[in-house]
N, C-alpha and C positions, 0 to 999 in steps of 0.2 A: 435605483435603476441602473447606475454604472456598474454596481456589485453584478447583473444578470450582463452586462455587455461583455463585462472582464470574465465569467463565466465561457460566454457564445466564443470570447477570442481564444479561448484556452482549447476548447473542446473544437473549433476549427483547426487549430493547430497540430491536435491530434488526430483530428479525419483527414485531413488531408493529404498526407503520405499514407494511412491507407486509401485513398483514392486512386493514388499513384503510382502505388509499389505493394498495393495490398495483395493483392493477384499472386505474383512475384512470389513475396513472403509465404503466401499462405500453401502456392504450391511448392517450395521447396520445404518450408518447417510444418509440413502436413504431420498427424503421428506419426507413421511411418517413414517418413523423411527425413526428421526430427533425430528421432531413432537412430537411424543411419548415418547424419549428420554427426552425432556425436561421438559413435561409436569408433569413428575412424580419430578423434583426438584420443583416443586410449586412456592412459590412468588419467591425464587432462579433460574428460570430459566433465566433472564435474563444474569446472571453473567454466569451461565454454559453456553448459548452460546458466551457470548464473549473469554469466557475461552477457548475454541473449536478452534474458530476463529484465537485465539493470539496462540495455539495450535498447527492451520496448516504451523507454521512457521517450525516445525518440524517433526509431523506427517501430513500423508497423509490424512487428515480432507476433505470432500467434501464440502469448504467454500460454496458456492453457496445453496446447499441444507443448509444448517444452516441457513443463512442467511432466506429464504423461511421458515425455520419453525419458526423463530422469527416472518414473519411478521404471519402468523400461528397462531401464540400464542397471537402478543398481537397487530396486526393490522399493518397498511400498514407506518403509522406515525412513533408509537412506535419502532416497528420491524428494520424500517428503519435505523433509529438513531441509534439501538442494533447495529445491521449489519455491518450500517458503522464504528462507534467505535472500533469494532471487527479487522475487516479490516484496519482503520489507526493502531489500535495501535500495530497491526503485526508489518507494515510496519514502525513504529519509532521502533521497537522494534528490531526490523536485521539494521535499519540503526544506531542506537542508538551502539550496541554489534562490528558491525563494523568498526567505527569511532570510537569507544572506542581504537582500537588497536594501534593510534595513526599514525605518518607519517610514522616515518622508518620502523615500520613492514609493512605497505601497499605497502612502495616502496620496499620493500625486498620482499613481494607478488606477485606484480604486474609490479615491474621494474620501474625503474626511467622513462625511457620516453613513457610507456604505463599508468605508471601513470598520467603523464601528460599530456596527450593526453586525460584517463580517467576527471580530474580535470577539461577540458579543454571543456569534451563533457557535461558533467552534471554544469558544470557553463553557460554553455552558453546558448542558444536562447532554444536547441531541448531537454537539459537534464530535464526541467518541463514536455514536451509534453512526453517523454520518460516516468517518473515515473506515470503521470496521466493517461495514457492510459494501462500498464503494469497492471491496478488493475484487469480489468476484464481478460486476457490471463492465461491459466494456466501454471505453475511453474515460471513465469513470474516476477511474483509480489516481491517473494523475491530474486530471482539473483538481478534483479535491486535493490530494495533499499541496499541489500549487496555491488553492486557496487557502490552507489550513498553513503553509510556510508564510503567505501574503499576512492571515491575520495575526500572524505570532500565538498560536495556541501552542502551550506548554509544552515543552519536547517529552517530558515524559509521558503525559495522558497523552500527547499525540502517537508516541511510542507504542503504550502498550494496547490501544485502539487498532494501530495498525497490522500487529500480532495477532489480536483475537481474530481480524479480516484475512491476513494470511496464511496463517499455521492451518486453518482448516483447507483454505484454499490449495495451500499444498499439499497435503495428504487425501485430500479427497482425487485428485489432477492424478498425484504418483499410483493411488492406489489402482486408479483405469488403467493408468500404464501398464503396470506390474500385472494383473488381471488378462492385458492383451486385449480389452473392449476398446470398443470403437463407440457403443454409445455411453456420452460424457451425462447424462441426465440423472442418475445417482450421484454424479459427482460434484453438479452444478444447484442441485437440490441442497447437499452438503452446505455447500462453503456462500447458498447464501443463509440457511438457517442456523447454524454455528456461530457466526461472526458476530451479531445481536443478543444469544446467550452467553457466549463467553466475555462479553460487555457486563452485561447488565452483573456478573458474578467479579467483575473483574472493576469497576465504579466505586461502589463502595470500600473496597479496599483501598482504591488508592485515597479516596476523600479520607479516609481512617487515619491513612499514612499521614495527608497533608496536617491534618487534626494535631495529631502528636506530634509534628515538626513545630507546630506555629504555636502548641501548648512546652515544647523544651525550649523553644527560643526565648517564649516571656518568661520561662522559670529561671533561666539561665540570667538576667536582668535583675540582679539583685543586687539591691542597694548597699553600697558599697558600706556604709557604716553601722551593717551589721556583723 
């Protein structure tokens, strides 16, 4: 029950400045805006939009429109990569700040068996498909890796979970850009059915991995008087 309070406080946190500044943001980083926005930082636009991006961790930034003026600005390839970068490195960036707090402030957070419960959902089979698909939903993206930093799920399958969620989500964002549409729904279609297959191919390979690290660790365990 405290795991859905810590949930409601997370995802308040996040509406709330757009509450207040959503307006604001949304008409000045409109696509078009966006667009224009960057284009006056020059060969620096690259970095103002990722800055933007890693921005809407806390402001109410219209990631998707960024993303679109990236591909905008410098094509559907380039942009994309921009976009995604932008987007992961949000998302290490709340889970990074989270997992920084260590165990006992999580469990004093979120309670000992909601923690674990937490630990329990984002270690297992669904906590990948969870983060990878969370990229394209809005306020979404950061409650979950805020919870996925709270329950300490593995920096790597937290990693490569967050990839599959954004690499489509930025190439699908760049490619509107680049394109000059204005409607986002081939793009949005995109990056949420991407995120789930590029999991589901992307899972067993790393369990593969883990497989062969935890079979070269015991081989490596050899009694010494042989």
């Amino acid at each position: 029950m405290r795991l859905f309070w810590l949930f409601l406080v997370l995802a308040l946190a996040v509406l709330i400045p757009f509450a207040i500044w959503g307006d604001f943001f949304e008409t000045l980083f409109s696509s078009e805006g966006a667009a224009a926005w960057l284009s006056d930082f020059g060969p620096w636009a690259w970095a103002a939009g990722i800055g933007l991006l890693v921005a809407d961790l806390f402001l109410p930034v219209p990631g998707t429109a960024v993303i679109a003026a990236l591909g905008y600005v410098y094509g559907v390839w380039v942009g994309g990569l921009l976009g995604a970068a932008g987007s992961i490195l949000s998302g290490l960036l709340a889970y990074g700040l989270c997992r920084k707090l260590g165990h006992r402030a999580a469990e004093w957070i979120a309670g000992r068996e909601d923690l674990k419960k937490g630990e329990h959902l984002f270690g297992g089979a669904a906590g990948g498909f969870i983060v990878a698909l969370s990229r394209w939903l809005p306020v979404m993206p950061e409650v979950v890796a805020c919870l996925a930093g709270l329950a300490r799920m593995p920096f790597g399958r937290f990693t490569v979970a967050l990839c599959c969620g954004g690499l489509p989500l930025g190439f699908a964002f760049a490619a509107v850009g680049a394109a000059g549409r204005a409607n986002p729904g081939v793009a949005i279609a995109l990056s949420a059915a991407l995120p789930p297959v590029l999991w589901s191919i992307a899972r067993p390979l790393l369990n593969r991995h883990r497989r062969r690290a935890a079979e070269t660790a015991h081989g490596s365990r050899v009694d010494p008087e042989r």
